[in-house]
Structures are given as structure tokens and as C-alpha cells.
MINURO-190217 format. One record per residue (C-alpha): x, y, z. Coordinates in steps of 0.02 Angstrom, whole numbers, plus 50000, padded with zeros to 5 digits. Each point is the difference from the previous one (the first is absolute). Layout:
MINURO-190217
XYZ
...
//
This chain:
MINURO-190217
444095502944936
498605000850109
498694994449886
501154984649952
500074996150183
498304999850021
499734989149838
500984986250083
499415001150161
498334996049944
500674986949888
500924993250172
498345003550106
498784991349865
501234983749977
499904997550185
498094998350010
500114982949914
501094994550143
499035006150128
498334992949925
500714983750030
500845001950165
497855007550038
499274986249934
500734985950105
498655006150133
499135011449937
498334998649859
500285006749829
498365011050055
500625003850166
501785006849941
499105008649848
498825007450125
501435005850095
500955006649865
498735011549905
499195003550160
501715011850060
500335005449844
497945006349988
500065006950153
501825009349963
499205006949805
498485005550087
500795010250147
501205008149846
498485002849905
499125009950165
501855010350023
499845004449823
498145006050036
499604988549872
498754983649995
499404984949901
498585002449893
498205002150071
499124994949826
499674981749972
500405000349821
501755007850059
500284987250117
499724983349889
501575003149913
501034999850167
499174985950069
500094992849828
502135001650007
499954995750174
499414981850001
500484997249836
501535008249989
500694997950208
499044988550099
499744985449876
501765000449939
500855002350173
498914983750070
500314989249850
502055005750025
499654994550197
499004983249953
501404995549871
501455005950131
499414986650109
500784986149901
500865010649871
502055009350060
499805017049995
501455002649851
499104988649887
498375011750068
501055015049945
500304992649842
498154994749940
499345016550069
501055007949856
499054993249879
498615012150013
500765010949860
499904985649872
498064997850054
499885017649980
500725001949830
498834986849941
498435008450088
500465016949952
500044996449820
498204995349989
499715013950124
500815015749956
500295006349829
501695006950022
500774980750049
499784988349863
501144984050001
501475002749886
501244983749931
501315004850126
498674999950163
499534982349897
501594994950041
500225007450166
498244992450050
500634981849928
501905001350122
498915004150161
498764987649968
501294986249981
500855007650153
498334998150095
500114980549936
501724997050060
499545007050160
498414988850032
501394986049957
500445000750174
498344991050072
500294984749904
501354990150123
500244982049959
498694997649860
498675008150105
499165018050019
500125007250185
498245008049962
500045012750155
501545006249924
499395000849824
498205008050072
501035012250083
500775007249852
498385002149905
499355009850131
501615012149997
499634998149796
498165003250013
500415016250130
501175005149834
498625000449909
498735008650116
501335016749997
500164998049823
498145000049975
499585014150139
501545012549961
499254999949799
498375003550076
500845012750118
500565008449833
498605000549900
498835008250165
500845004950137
501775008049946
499665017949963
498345000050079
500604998950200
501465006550104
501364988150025
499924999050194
497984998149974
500144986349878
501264990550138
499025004850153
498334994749918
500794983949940
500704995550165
498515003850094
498944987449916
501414987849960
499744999950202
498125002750002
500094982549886
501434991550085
499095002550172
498624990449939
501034987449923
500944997650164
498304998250099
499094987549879
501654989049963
499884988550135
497924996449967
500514995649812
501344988950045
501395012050033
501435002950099
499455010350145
500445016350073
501514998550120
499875010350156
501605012149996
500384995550184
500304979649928
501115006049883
502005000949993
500305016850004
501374999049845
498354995749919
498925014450063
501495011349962
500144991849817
498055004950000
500085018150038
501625003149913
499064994049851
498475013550030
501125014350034
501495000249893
499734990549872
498425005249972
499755015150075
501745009349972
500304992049858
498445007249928
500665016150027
501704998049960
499364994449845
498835015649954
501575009750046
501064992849885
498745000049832
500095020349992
502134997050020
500364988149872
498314999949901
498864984550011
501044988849852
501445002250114
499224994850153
499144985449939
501914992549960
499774997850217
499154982749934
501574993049936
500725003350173
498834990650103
500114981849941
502084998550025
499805009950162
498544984950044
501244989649970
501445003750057
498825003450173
499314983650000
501824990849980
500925008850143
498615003550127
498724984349959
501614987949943
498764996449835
500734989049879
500795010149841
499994985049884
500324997749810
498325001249920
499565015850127
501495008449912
499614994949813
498235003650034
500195018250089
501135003949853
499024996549853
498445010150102
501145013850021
500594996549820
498045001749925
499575014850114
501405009149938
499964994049816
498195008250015
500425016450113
501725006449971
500505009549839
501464993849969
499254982449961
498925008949869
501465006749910
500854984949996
498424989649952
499995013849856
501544998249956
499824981749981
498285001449888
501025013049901
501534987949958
498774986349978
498925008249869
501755008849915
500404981149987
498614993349928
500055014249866
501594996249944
499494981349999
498425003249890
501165011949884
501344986549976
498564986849943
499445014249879
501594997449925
//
């Protein structure tokens, strides 16, 4: 009962972050709240790692693959999620963020051996895709396209496809080869190592600038540091708990959590609009990702090819005749 507990309170904790990433970024930098974010949650892994009488890495070639997952796989994806959330609601954020496994399946099968593209991912792919489309719908208002909205949602799209990209390449050289809490506390240290210097240089490359923390509303600042510590931090590690509980297929089903928890978040606490095409769209993402993910799709995609072909036998047999 425990384990289950934890499962969705991590679902609860994860949907939340896309709510607070926009209540952040109404003052805040995308660098300076991704900064703050993997900063805590670096400093938190690290002190772990020291209790533990453990450490990152001292080798370079050790270390490439962490800083490798860390900017691709955390600091680019959380700043493009920030840039879009700043003209983007944070359920339709939720929603486009879940994409990542339909990037992923498409990645992986040029990637990995062991996950080629099969008819019924085809179709799965084809239902989230058109989702995607009726979602993007939703900049074009009175024959024209509100292009901050529409840029927003690419960059929630293309931070989809940066943790599709880095969690193949996370499986093909890193899983197996490093301790869990090493591979997060190496990949939050230089997510923060890189998101530090992003913050810095911004503002001299035509950037929003850092915002000192004594300007800001605190609900903001608090938004901030919740953001770093527990759903980050502790949600890390609620996380690594729960993969030995329920096994890692299991726990990966936390995904189909987060997006409805976004936004059902983002309507009650952010009064976001929960409009027709959000709904239609959501659904047939959640539709694809599940038509690709959950068995019991296969078997009735199976089932389906098996009636079809029993068909088509009989048909050929009665033009025999």
C-alpha cells in the first residue's frame, strides 16, 4: 500500500512542477529558475552522496556521460519548458511535455536494437501526432497565428524531444554503468554548472536578466525553491525508491499521471482555460502513448490483425470457388 502511495505522490508532486514553472516565470528567467532549481537539488544529491561516503566520478571520461545527461537531458529541457511557460498555460505545458515517449519510440528504434517500430506504435505515433496538431489549433484565433503562443509550444515540443533523445543515450551508456544517486547528482550538478552560465550571459545576448531574489514576490521565490527541493530533489528520491518496489515498467506508468494532474493544477489554482480542442487534443496524446505502451492495446491491435487476415482468407477462398 505503501509503494502505491508513493507512486502517486510523485505523480501528484511531478504534475505540480508545470504549475509552478509558470507561476516562476512571471518574474523570474528561464535560466535563473533553472539555476535555482538544479542548483538545490545538486547541492541536496551531493550532500546524500558524502552521507553515503560515496562521490561523483574523478575520471574525465566518467564524467562526460553525466554532464552529457545533465544539459541534455535537465537543463536544456527544463529552460525550453520555462521559455515556452511564459506564453504557454501550464496544463497545455503538461500535456506537450508528454509527448516525449512518442519522440522516444521513434529515436529508440533507430537507436536500440530491442525497439523497432511495430504497425500498432505506427498507429499510436499517427493519434499523438494529430493530437499535437489539434493542440497547436489553439494559436490560430480569428484567421491569424498568435506566434508567441505557437513558439511556446515548440519549445515544450522541442524539450520532448531533448529527453527522448538523452534518456536513449542514457540507456545505451550510462544505465548499468553508474549508481543511480551518482547518475542524478552528476546530472544536476552540471545541469547547474550550465544553467549558471546561462543565467550570467543571458542578459549580454539579449536575454531576460537575472532578478535579484529580494525584487521578487515571495509566492514566486517560494514557487522557485519548491521547484529545487521537492520536485526535484525529493522527487528524485522518491522515485529511486519506488523502481526496486514496483519494478521500473511499473514506475514509468507515473508519466500518465502527470499531464491530468498538470491540468487539473493549472484549472483550479491558475483559473487556465480547459477548452474543447485542449480536451480532444490531450485525449488522442494520451490515446497514442497508450496505444504504443500499454499491453492491452497490443492484444487488441492483435486481435484486430487476426480477424482481419481470418477475413480476408475466407474472402480469397470464396473467389476460389
Amino acid at each position: 500500500m505503501r509503494k502505491w502511495a508513493a507512486f502517486w505522490l510523485l505523480g501528484v508532486i511531478w504534475g505540480s512542477s508545470f504549475m509552478l514553472i509558470r507561476v516562476g516565470v512571471e518574474e523570474l528567467s528561464p535560466f535563473q529558475l533553472v539555476f535555482i532549481r538544479t542548483g538545490i537539488a545538486a547541492v541536496g544529491m551531493n550532500i546524500l552522496l558524502l552521507t553515503q561516503r560515496k562521490h561523483l566520478p574523478l575520471q574525465w571520461r566518467r564524467l562526460v556521460p553525466l554532464a552529457l545527461i545533465g544539459i541534455g537531458n535537465t537543463a536544456i529541457p527544463f529552460t525550453l519548458i520555462s521559455v515556452g511557460e511564459q506564453t504557454v498555460e501550464s496544463g497545455l505545458a503538461a500535456v506537450l511535455q508528454s509527448t516525449t515517449s512518442l519522440f522516444a519510440l521513434v529515436i529508440a528504434h533507430f537507436a536500440l536494437a530491442d525497439e523497432r517500430i511495430t504497425p500498432q506504435k505506427v498507429v499510436g505515433l499517427l493519434v499523438g501526432f494529430f493530437g499535437i496538431v489539434v493542440l497547436a489549433s489553439r494559436s490560430w484565433v480569428d484567421g491569424q497565428i498568435v506566434t508567441s503562443s505557437l513558439f511556446g509550444q515548440l519549445a515544450i515540443v522541442a524539450a520532448s524531444l531533448f529527453y527522448a533523445s538523452f534518456t536513449t543515450y542514457s540507456r545505451r551508456n550510462v544505465s548499468g554503468h553508474y549508481e543511480p544517486l551518482v547518475v542524478a547528482a552528476g546530472a544536476m550538478t552540471f545541469a547547474a554548472i550550465f544553467s549558471g552560465i546561462g543565467t550570467i550571459a543571458a542578459p549580454y545576448l539579449g536575454g531576460q536578466a537575472a532578478m535579484p531574489l529580494s525584487e521578487v514576490r515571495s509566492d514566486i521565490v517560494l514557487a522557485a525553491f519548491g521547484l529545487g527541493f521537492v520536485n526535484t530533489f525529493i522527487a528524485y528520491l522518491l522515485f529511486y525508491w519506488i523502481v526496486p518496489q514496483l519494478g521500473a515498467a511499473r514506475t514509468t506508468m507515473v508519466t500518465y499521471v502527470v499531464p491530468p494532474v498538470g491540468l487539473i493544477l493549472g484549472v483550479v489554482f491558475l483559473n487556465e482555460v480547459l477548452d474543447a480542442r485542449l480536451l480532444i487534443g490531450a485525449a488522442m496524446i494520451f490515446a497514442g502513448i497508450g496505444f504504443v505502451n500499454l499491453p492491452i492495446f497490443g492484444r487488441i491491435f492483435d486481435r484486430l490483425l487476426m480477424r482481419g487476415s481470418s477475413v480476408k482468407s475466407v474472402g480469397e477462398v470464396g473467389s476460389g470457388d
